[in-house]
N, C-alpha and C positions, 0 to 999 in steps of 0.2 A: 797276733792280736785278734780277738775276739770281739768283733760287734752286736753293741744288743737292739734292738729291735728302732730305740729312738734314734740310730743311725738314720734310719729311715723316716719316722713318726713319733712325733711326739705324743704324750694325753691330751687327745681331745680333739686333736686335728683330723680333718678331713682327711679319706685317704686316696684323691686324688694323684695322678701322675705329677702335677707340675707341684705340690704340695711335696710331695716322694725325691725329685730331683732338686726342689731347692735345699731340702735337709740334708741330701748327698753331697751337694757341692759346700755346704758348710761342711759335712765331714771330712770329705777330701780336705780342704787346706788344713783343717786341726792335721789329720794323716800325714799329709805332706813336710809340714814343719815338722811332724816326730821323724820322720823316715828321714830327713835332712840333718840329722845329728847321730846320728847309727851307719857305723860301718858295715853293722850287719846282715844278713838275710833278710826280710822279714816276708814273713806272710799273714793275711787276713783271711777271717773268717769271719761270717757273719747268720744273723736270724733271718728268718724267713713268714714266721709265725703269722702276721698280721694277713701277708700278701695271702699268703694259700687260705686262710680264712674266708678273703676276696674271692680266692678264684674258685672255691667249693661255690658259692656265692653264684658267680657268674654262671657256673655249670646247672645247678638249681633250676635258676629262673631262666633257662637254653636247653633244659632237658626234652623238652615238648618237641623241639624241633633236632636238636642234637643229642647223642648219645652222652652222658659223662664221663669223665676221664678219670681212670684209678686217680687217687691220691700220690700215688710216687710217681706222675707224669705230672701232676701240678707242682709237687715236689723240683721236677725238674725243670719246669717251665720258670717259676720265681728263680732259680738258680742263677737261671742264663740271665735273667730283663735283669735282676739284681748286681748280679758279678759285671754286666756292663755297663750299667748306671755308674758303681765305683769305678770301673776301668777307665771309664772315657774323663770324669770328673780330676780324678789323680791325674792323667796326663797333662790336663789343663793347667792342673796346680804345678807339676814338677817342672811344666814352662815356663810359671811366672814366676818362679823359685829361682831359674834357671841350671836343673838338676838335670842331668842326662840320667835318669833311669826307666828300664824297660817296665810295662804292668801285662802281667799275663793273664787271663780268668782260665781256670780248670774246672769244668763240669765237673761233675766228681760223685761218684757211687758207692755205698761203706754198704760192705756185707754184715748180715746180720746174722745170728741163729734161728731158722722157724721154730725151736724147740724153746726160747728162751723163753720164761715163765709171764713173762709181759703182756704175752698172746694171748693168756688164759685171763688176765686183770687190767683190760683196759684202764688209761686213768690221764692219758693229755685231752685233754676238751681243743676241740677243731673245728673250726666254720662256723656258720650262723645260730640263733638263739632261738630257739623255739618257743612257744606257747603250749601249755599243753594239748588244745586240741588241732596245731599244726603238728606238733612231734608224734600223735597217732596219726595224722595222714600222713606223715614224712614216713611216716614205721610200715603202715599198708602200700605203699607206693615205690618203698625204694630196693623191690625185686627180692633184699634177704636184710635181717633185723638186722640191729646194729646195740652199740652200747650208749649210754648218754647218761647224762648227771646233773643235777638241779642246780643250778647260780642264781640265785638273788631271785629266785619266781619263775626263772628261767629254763627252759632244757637244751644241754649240748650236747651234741657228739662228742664220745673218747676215743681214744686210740688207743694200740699199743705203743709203750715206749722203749723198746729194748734197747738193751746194749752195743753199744758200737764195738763191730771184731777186729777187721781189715777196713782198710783204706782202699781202694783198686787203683788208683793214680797215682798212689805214693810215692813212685820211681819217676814217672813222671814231675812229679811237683819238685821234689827233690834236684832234676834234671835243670829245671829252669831258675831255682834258687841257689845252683851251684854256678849257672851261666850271671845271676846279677840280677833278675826279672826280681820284681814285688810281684806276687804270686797273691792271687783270691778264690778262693776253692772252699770246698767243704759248707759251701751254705746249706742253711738249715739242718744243720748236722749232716747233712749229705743224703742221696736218691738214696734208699736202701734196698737191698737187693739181696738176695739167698741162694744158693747154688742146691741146683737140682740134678743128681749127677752130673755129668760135662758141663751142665749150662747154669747159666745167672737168670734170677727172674726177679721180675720188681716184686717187691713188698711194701703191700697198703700199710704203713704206720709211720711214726714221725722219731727219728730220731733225737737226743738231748743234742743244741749245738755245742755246748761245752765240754763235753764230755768227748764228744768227734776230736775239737780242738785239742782235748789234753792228748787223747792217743796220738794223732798230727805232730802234735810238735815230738812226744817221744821219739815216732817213726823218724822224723826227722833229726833228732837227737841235737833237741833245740833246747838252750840254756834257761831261757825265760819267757816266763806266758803272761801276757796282761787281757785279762776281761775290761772291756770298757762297756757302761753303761749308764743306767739313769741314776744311781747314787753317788757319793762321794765315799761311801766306806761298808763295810760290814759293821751289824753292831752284833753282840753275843746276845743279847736276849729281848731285840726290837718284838713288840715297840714300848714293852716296858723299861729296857735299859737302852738308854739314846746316847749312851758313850759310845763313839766309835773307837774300832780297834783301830789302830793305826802300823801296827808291825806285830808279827804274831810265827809261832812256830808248826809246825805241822804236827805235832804233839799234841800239844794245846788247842789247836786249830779244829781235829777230829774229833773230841766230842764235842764241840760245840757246834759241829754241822750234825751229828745226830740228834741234838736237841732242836733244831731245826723243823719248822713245819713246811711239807711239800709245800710246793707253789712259792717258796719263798728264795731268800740267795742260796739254800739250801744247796742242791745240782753246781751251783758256781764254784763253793767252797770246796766240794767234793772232788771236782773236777782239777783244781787247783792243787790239791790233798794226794789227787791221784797222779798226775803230769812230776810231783816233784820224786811222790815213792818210786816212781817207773824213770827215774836220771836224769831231772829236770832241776834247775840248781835254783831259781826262785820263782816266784807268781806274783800277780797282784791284779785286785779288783779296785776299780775305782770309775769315777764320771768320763765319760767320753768328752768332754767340755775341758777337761785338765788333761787329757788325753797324754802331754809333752812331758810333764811332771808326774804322772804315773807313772809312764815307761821308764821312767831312770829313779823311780823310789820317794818321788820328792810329794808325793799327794797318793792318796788312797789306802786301803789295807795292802801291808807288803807280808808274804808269807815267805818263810824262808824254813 
């Protein structure tokens, strides 16, 4: 299961800590109640987007006094404060449920390609919004250029978004989904990192989380993948056609995530598209709110 970003944050909210934990512990029991009718494995994944946005942020306006941190160390940072927010939240719930099951968090690192073409075409917007005459002192000040793109009068930073290859905890996650643990790893599509003869090293850009998730579950050679997020369905051709799909083939399914415009469920659908070509036997995107009735088909887009 796949979390989107309003696991955490809703539109509009502050993005305080105690605002972050009460949206988690609403998560957790919707979680809770799904995980208490499946006999099966489950693991979570979940966004990260919002928080590293913060913590570029924090790093920004502390650069004077402290150095900044690569991107795939804040990458890692939201990982852990995230995966234990859900960790401790679930435990709570599976006591008042009265479930004996284990909740493990996995750090988790996905190697990427330095060659993939991503590198050369930045295009995830990351961290704070500029002005134009803040994005030319941001540009003279921040040691070597960078890429960015205009939002609403806006300037942001982009990234690369490459492709997810390996997993590095896979064996691991697998380890503790076979002992019974609900397992939470792979936030924010995971640290990514690229092997440099013998050795691994971090890499500045942001992986897709969904697309982690769909590799995840193949590696795991997991039956069903649910996105939950802030919609209730896909539609084919929002926001001119407001029919949502409601069951749909993976046939059917691919063009119409290439008619798709970036930034949109576009990456979800794909992700979904890809999880079932690679031995995955259904998907589904739907509201994190109906959370209970997605996962068994009864609410959302079900792709099969």
């Amino acid at each position: 299961m796949a979390l989107g970003g309003n696991a955490l944050l809703k539109a509009g909210e502050r993005p305080s800590f105690h605002v972050q934990i009460r949206n988690v512990i609403e998560t957790a029991g919707v979680l809770a109640r799904t995980i208490a009718k499946t006999n099966s494995g489950v693991v979570i994944t979940h966004g990260n987007g919002p928080q590293v946005g913060d913590e570029i942020l924090r790093n920004e306006y502390a650069k004077r006094h402290m150095p900044m941190l690569p991107l795939h160390v804040l990458g890692g940072e939201t990982q852990a404060v995230i995966g234990s927010m859900i960790e401790l939240a679930l435990h709570n719930e599976f006591e008042k449920l009265g479930i004996k099951r284990k909740v493990s968090v996995v750090v988790t690192h996905v190697r990427v390609d330095p060659d993939d073409p991503a590198f050369k075409a930045p295009s995830k917007p990351i961290g704070p919004f500029y002005t134009k005459q803040r994005l030319g002192q941001a540009l003279k000040t921040n040691g070597k250029p960078f890429d960015y793109v205009k939002e609403d009068g806006m300037y942001r930073k982009v990234v690369a978004s490459p492709i997810p290859m390996d997993i590095i905890e896979l064996d691991d996650i697998k380890h503790l989904t076979d002992k019974g643990h609900v397992v939470i790893c792979c936030g924010g599509g995971g640290i990514p990192v690229y092997k440099q003869g013998h050795e691994f090293r971090g890499s500045d850009c942001v992986i897709d989380k969904d697309r982690t998730t769909a590799l995840l579950g193949n590696g795991l050679h997991a039956g069903r993948m649910v996105i939950l997020t802030d919609v209730s369905h896909v539609y084919a051709d929002f926001p001119r056609n407001k029919v949502p799909i409601e069951s749909i083939t993976v046939q059917k399914a691919a063009p119409i995530a290439e008619g798709m415009e970036d930034g949109t469920m576009k990456p979800k659908v794909e992700a979904c598209i890809s999880f079932i070509r690679h031995g995955g036997k259904s998907a589904a995107i739907g509201s994190l709110s109906d959370a209970e009735d997605v996962a068994v088909g009864r609410s959302g887009t079900q792709i099969s």
